[in-house]
Structures are given as structure tokens and as C-alpha cells.
C-alpha positions in Angstrom: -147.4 8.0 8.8 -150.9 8.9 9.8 -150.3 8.5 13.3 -146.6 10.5 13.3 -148.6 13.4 11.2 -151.6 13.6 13.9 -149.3 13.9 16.4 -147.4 16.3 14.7 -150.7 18.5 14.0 -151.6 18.6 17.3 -148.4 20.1 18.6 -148.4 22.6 15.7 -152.1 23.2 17.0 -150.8 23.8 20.3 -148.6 26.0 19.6 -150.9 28.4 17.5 -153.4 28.8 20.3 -150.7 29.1 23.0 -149.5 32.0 20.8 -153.1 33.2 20.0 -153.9 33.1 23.5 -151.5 35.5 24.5 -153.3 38.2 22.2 -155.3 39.8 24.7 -152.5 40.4 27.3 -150.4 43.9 27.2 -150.1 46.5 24.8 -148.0 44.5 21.6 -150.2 41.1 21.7 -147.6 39.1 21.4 -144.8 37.0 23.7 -141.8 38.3 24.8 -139.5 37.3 21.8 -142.0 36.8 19.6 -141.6 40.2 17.8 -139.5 39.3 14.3 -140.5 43.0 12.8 -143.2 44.4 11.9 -146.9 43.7 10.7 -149.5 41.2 12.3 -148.6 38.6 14.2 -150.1 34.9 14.6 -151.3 36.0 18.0 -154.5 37.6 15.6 -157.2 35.5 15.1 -158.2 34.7 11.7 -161.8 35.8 9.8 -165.0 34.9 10.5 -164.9 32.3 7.7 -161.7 30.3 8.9 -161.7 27.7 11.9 -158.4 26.9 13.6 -158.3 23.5 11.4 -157.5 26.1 8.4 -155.0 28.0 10.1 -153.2 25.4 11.2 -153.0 23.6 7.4 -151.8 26.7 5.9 -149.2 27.7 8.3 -147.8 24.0 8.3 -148.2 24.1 4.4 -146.4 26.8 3.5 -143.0 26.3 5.1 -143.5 22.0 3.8 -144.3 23.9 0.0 -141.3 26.2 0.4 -138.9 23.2 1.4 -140.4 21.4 -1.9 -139.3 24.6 -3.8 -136.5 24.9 -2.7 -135.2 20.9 -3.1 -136.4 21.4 -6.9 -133.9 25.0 -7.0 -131.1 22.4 -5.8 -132.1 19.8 -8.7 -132.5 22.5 -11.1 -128.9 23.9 -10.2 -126.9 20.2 -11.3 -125.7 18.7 -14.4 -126.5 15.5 -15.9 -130.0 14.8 -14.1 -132.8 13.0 -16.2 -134.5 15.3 -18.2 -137.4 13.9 -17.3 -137.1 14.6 -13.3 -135.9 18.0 -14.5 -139.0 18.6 -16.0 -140.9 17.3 -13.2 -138.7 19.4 -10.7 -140.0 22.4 -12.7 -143.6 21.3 -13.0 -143.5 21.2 -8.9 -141.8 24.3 -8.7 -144.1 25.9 -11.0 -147.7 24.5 -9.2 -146.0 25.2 -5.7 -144.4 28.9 -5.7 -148.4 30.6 -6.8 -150.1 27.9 -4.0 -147.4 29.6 -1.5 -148.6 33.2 -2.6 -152.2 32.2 -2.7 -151.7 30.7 1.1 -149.8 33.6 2.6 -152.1 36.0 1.2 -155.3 34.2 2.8 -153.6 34.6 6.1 -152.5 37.9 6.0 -156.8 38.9 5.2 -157.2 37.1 8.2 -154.6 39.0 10.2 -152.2 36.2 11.1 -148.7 36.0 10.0 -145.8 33.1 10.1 -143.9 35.6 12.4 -142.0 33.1 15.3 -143.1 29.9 13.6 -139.7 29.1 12.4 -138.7 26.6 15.0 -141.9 24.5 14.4 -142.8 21.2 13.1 -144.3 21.6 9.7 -145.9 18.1 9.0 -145.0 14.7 7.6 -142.5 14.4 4.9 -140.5 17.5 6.0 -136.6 17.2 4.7 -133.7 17.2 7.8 -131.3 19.5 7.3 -128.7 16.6 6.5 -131.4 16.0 3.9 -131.1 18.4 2.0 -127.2 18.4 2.1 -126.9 14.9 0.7 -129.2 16.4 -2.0 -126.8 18.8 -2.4 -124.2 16.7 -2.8 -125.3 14.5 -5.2 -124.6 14.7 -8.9 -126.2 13.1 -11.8 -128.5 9.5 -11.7 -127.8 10.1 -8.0 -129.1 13.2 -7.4 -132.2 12.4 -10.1 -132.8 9.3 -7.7 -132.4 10.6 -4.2 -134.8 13.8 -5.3 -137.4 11.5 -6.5 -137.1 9.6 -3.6 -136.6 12.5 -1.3 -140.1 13.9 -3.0 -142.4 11.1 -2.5 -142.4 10.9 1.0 -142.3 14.7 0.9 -145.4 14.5 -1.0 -147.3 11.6 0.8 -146.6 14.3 4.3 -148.3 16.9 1.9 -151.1 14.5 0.7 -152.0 13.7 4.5 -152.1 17.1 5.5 -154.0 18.4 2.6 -156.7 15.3 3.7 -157.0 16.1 7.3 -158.4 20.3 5.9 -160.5 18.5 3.5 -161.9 16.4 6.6 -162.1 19.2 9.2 -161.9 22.4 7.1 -164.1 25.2 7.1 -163.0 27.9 4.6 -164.4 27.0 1.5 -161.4 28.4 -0.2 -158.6 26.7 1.8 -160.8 23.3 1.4 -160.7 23.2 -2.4 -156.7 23.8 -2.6 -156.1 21.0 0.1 -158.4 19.0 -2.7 -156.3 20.4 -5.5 -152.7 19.1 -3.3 -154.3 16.0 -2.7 -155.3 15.4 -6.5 -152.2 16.7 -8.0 -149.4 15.4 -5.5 -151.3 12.4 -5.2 -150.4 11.7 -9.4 -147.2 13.0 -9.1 -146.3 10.4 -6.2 -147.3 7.5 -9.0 -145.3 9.2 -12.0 -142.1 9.8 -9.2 -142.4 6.1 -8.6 -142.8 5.2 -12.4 -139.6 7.4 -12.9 -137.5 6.4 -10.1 -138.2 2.2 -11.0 -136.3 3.3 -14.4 -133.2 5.2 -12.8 
């Protein structure tokens, strides 16, 4: 997992300085096709106070948070699931959605936005598409068991990511949430696998 997420890092990495490299170049400062509306742009480089390791952590973060808040949306739209993964569906939902907020707002002070980072690969754990559909699809003790299972190894990506900041981090900031993600996905993990040995 480690291994798979370092690798996965460092293209993410890549691609943020190939972007940010292109700031100085021409009159928009960013790549041709790059340009999805208006407002700052990644090609920006962040505050005095953030090092590329925090950059990179947030802007794989946030799309691997909204993913989680959007798989407990599809849990909390079915019938008939545990009421105790329904509860921890909204607990995740409720932690995650004000983390997202917090994270995008630390990057737009720093004058770098998500803008033509769709296509990248947000870290470990991440959901396929067909993922998500089967999670879509299921109903019931099903859905409640492929959603727990579904969520701990979407967790463990979040746990590893959240490590690595706390290891290379600067931004004081950015360095205590990734401490907060690893303490509080880290105990959800154990109850998901507490709950899913009694499905």
C-alpha cells in the first residue's frame, strides 16, 4: 500500500510542478487547456508558510474526502442498511464535508486552485468508477457490507496520506489536520471492521 501510495504521490507531485512551472510563461500563466473558468489557477505558488509536501496532501485530499462524501450520500439514500453503518455513514459525512471547506479555503489564501486536476490520481484507497456503481446497486446487508468494506481501504489510502504531511509537512496548520485524519480515520477503520465481522 505504501509503496502504490509513494508512487502515486510522486506523480501527483509531478504534475503540480509541471503545471506550476508553466506560471511564468505568457500572459494567462497557465497551459493551453488548462483554463476551466475563472479565478487562480494551480500554476500560483502557494504562501510563504506552505512547502510543496502541503500542497500536494491537500489537493490529493480533497477530491479522496469528497469521494468519501459522496459514497456515504449513496448509503444514506437506501433502505434497510444497519442502523449502525447509517450512523457511521453520517458521522463520516459530518467530520469530512467542514475538513473539505477548511482545505479548499487554505489553498485559495495561498492562490492555488483544483482547476485541471480532475484527471489526476488522488491517492490510495480511491473508489473506480465501477465502484461506486456496485455500491449503487446494492441494497440492504449488502450495501451495509460492501460500504464498510468499500470504506476501510478508503480510509487506510487517507490514513497514509495524512502520515506522509505529518512526516514532510511544513504548514503548521495543514500538519495538525493530517494528525486529526490519521487519529480519527485511524478509529473508525477498527469500529468499520468491528461492524462489518457482525454483518
Amino acid at each position: 500500500m505504501k509503496t502504490r501510495f509513494a508512487a502515486t504521490a510522486a506523480l501527483s507531485l509531478t504534475a503540480i510542478l509541471a503545471l506550476a512551472g508553466c506560471s511564468g510563461a505568457g500572459g494567462s500563466g497557465s497551459m493551453p487547456g488548462m483554463d476551466h473558468g475563472s479565478g487562480t489557477t494551480a500554476t500560483q505558488s502557494p504562501g510563504a508558510d506552505a512547502s510543496e509536501a502541503d500542497v500536494m496532501f491537500l489537493t490529493m485530499m480533497i477530491p479522496h474526502h469528497q469521494q468519501a462524501v459522496e459514497m456515504a450520500d449513496v448509503l444514506l439514500s437506501k433502505s434497510g442498511v444497519d442502523e449502525r453503518v447509517v450512523a457511521l455513514a453520517e458521522q463520516i459525512k459530518a467530520a469530512q464535508q467542514p475538513e473539505i471547506e477548511q482545505m479548499e479555503g487554505w489553498l485559495r489564501d495561498w492562490g492555488v486552485s483544483m482547476d485541471g486536476m480532475a484527471g489526476m490520481d488522488h491517492g490510495g484507497g480511491m473508489m473506480s468508477e465501477s465502484d461506486m456503481q456496485a455500491l449503487e446497486a446494492a441494497e440492504g446487508t449488502e450495501a451495509s457490507r460492501l460500504f464498510l468494506q468499500q470504506m476501510i481501504e478508503h480510509h487506510r489510502g487517507a490514513v497514509d496520506m495524512a502520515q506522509d504531511e505529518v512526516d514532510e509537512g511544513r504548514n503548521g496548520d495543514v500538519v495538525e489536520l493530517a494528525r486529526t485524519i490519521v487519529d480519527s480515520q485511524t478509529a473508525e477503520i477498527a469500529t468499520m471492521e468491528e461492524l462489518l465481522a457482525t454483518l
